[in-house]
GUNUKE-808930 format. One record per atom (N, C-alpha, C): residue in three letters; y, z, x. Coordinates in pm, whole numbers, plus 32768, in hexadecimal, padded with zeros to 4 digits. Each point is the difference from the previous one (the first is absolute). Layout:
BEGIN
ALAYZX/...
This chain:
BEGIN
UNKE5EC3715335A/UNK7FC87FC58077/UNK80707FE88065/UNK80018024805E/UNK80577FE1808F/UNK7FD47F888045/UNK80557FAD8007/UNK7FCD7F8E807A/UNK80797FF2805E/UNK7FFC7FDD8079/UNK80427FD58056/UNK7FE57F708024/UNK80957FEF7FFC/UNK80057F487FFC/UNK7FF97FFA8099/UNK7FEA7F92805F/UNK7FD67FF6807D/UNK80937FF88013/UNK800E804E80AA/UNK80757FF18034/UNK808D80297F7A/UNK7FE780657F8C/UNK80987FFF7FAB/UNK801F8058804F/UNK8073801F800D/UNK8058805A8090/UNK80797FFC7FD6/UNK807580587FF8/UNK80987FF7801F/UNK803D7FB58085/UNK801E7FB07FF5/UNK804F7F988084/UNK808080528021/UNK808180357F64/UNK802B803E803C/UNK804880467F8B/UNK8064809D805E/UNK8023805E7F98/UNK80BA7FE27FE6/UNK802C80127F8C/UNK80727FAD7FFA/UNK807180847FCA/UNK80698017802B/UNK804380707F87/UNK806E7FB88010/UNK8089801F7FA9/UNK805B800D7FF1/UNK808080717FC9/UNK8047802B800A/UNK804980727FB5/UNK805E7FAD7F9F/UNK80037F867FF7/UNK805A7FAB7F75/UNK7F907FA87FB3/UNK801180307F67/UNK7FAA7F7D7FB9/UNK80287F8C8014/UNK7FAB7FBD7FEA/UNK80137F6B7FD0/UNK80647FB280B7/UNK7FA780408058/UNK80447FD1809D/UNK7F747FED8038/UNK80147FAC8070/UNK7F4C7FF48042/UNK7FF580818041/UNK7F93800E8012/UNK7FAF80798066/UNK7FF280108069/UNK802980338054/UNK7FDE80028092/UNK7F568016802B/UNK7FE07FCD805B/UNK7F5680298023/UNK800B8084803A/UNK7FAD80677FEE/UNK80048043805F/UNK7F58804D8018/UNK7FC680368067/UNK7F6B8019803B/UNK7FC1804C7F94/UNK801280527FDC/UNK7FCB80807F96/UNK806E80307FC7/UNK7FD3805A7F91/UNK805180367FB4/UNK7FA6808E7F92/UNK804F80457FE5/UNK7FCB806F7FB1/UNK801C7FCB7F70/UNK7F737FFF7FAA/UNK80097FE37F89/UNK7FB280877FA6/UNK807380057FB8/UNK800D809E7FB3/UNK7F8F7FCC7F3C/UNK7FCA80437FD8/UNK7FB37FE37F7C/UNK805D801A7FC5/UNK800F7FA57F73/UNK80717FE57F95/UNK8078800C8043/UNK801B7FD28059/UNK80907FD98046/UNK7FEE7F858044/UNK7FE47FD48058/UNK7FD57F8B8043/UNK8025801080A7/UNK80627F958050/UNK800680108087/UNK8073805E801B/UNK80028051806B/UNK8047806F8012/UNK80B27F9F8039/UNK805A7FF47FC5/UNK80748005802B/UNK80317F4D7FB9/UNK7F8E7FAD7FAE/UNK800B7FA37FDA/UNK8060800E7F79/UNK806D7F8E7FDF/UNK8038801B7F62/UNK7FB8800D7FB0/UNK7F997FC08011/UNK7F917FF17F3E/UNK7FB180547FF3/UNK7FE380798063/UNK7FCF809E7FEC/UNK8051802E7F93/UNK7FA680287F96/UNK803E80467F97/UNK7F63802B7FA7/UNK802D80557FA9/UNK7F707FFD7FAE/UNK80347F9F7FAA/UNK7FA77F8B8000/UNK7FF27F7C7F9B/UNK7F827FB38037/UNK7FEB7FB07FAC/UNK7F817FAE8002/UNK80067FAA8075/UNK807E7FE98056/UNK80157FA3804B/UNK8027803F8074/UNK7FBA803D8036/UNK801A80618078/UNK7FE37F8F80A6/UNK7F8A7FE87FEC/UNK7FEE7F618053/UNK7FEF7F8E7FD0/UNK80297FA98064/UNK80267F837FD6/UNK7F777FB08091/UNK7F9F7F937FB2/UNK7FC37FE0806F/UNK800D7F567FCD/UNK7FE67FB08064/UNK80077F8F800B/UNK7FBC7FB28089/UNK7F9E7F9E7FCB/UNK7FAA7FD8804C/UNK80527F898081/UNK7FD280288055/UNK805D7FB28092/UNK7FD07F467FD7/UNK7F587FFC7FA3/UNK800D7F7F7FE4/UNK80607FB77FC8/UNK8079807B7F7B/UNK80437FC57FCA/UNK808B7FBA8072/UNK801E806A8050/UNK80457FEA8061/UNK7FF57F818033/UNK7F947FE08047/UNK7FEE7FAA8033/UNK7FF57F6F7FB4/UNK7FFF7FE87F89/UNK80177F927FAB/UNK80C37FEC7FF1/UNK800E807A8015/UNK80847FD88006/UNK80757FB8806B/UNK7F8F8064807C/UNK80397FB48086/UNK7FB47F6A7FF2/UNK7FAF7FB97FD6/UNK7FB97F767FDC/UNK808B7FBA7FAD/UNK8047803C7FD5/UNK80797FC17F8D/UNK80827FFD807A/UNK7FD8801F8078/UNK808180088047/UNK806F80867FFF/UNK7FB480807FB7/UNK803880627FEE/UNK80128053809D/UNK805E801F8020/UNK7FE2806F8082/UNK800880867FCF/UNK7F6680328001/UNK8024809D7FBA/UNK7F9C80508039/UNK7FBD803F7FE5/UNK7FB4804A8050/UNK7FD180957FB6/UNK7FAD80778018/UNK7FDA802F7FA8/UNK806680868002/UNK800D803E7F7A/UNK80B080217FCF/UNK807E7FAE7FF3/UNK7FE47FA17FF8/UNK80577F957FD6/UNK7FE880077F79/UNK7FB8803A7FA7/UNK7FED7FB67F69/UNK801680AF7FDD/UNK802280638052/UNK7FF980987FD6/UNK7F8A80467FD1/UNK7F9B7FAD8044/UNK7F7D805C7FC1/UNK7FEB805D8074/UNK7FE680677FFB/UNK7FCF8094802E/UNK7FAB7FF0807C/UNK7F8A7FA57FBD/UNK7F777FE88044/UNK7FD77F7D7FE7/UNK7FFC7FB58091/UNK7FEE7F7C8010/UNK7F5E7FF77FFE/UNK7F907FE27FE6/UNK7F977FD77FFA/UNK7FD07FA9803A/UNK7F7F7FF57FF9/UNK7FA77F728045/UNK7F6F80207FE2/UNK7FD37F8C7FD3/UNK7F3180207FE5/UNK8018800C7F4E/UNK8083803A7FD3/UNK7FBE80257F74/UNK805B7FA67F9C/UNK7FA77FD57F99/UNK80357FB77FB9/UNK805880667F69/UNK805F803B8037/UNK804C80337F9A/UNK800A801C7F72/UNK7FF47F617FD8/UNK80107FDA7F8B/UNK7F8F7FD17FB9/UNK7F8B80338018/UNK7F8980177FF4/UNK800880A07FB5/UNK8036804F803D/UNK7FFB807D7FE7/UNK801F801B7F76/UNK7FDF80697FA1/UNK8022800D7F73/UNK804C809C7FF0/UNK805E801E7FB3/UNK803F80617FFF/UNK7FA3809B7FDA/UNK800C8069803E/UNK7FA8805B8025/UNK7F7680078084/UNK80307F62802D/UNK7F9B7FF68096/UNK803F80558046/UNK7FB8805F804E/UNK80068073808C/UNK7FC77FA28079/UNK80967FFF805C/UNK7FEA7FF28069/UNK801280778083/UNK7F5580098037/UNK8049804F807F/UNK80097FDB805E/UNK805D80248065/UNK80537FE2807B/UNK7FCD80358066/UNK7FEA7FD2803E/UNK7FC5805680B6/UNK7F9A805E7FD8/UNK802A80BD8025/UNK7F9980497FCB/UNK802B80697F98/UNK805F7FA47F96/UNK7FE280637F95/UNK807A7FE47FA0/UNK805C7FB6801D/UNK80747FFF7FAC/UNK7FD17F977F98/UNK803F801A7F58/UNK7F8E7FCB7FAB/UNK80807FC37FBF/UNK80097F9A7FD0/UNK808F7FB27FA2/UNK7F8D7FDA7F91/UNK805280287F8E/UNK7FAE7FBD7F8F/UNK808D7F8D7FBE/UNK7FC67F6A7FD3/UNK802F7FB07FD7/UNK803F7FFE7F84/UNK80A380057FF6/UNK805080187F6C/UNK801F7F8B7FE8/UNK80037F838053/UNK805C7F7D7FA2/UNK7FEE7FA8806E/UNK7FBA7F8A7FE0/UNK80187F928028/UNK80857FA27FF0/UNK80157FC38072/UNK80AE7FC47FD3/UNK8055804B7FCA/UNK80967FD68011/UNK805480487F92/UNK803E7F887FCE/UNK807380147FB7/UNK804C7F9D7FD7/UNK808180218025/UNK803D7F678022/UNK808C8024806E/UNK804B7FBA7F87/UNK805F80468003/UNK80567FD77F71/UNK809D7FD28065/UNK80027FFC8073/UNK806E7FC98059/UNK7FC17FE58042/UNK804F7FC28055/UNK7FDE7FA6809C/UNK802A806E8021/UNK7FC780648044/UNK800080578062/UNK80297FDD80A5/UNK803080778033/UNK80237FCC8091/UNK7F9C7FE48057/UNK7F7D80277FCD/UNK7FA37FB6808F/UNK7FEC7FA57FCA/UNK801B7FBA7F7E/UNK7FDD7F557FDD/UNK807B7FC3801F/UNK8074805C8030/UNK809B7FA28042/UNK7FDF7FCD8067/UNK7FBD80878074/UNK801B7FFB8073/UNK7F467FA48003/UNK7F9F7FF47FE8/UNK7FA47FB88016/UNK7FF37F577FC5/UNK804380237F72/UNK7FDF7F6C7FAC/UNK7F7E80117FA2/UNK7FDD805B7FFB/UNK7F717FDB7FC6/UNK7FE480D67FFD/UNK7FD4801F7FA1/UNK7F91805E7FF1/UNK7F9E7FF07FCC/UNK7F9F803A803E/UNK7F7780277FCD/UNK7FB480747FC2/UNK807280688032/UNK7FC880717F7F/UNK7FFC80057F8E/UNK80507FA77FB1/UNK7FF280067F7C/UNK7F707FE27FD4/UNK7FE67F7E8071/UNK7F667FC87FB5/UNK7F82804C8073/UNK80228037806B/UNK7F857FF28029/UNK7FF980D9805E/UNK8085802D7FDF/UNK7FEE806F804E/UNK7F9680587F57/UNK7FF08072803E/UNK7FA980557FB3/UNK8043808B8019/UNK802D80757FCE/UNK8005807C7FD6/UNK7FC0807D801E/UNK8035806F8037/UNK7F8080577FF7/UNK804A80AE8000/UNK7FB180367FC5/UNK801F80C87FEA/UNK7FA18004809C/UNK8007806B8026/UNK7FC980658065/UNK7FCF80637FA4/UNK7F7F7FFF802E/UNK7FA880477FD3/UNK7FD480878076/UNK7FD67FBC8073/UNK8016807B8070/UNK80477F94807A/UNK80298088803E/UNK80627FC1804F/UNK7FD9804A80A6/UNK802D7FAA8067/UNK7FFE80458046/UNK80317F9F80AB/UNK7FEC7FEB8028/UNK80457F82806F/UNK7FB67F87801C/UNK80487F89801F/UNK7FE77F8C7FEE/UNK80017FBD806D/UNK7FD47F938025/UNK80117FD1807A/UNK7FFC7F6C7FF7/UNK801B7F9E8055/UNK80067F757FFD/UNK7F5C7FEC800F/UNK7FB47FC87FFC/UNK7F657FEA8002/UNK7FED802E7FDC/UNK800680867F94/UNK7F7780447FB1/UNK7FC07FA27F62/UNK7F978018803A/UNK7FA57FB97F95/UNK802D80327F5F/UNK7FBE7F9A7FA7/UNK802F7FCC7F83/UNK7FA3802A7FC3/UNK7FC0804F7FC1/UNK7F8680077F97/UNK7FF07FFD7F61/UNK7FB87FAD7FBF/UNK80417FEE7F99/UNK7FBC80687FA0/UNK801880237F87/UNK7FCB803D7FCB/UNK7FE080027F5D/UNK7F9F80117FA7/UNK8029800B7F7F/UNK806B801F7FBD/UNK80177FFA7F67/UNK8071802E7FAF/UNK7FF180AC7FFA/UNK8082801F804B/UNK7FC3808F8005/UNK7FB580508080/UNK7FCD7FC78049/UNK7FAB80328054/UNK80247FD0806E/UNK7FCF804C808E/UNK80547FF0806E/UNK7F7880628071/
């Protein structure tokens, strides 16, 4: 079953060319199947090709006095409308009109204080970003809609 959560949308698109550094925003981007964003470090074939994280989490953080903003925590794809961590591993999400991420891992585990928990004080990917393969790929944009999808299905 497909549902669309009201208003879930990309706020914004994030890359970087160094791991474990924040992301720059930038308008669109070409996202390749089983590779992820075109020119980002964490493109590789692995389960962790995107990195998404909900702008609510963001915003609990700026509530703590954090100044950060979305790619500050290095996720790929900043969100809004969808509750993430709701999602179960093998959920298909599609993107605008057609790019499909299926869900490999909720959270990871940070075994260091990493440099965006130096330079912020606080991360939230460990507990609240989510994972994803490219399934089809094709260009992305800041506002394209969020659709959610079964395990598997898209």
């Amino acid at each position: 079953m497909i549902r669309q959560e009201k208003n879930a949308k990309i706020v914004s698109i994030n890359t970087s060319t160094k791991k474990g550094t924040r992301k720059k925003p930038i308008e669109s981007a070409e996202v390749f199947a089983e590779h992820g964003i075109s020119g980002d470090a964490h493109a590789a074939s692995w389960h962790r090709q995107i990195s998404l994280l909900a702008k609510e989490s963001i915003d609990k953080m700026v509530g703590r006095g954090l100044k950060v903003g979305p790619g500050d925590f290095a996720e790929n794809l900043t969100t809004l409308g969808i509750d993430l961590l709701s999602l179960s591993v093998g959920t298909r999400l599609t993107i605008g009109t057609g790019i499909v991420l299926e869900i490999t891992q909720i959270g990871k585990e940070c075994h260091t204080k990493c440099s965006i928990y130096r330079q912020a004080g606080d991360c939230v990917m460990p507990k609240e970003g989510v994972f994803a393969k490219v399934i089809n790929g094709g260009i992305i944009h800041t506002g394209d809609e969020i659709t959610i999808g079964d395990k598997n299905e898209a």
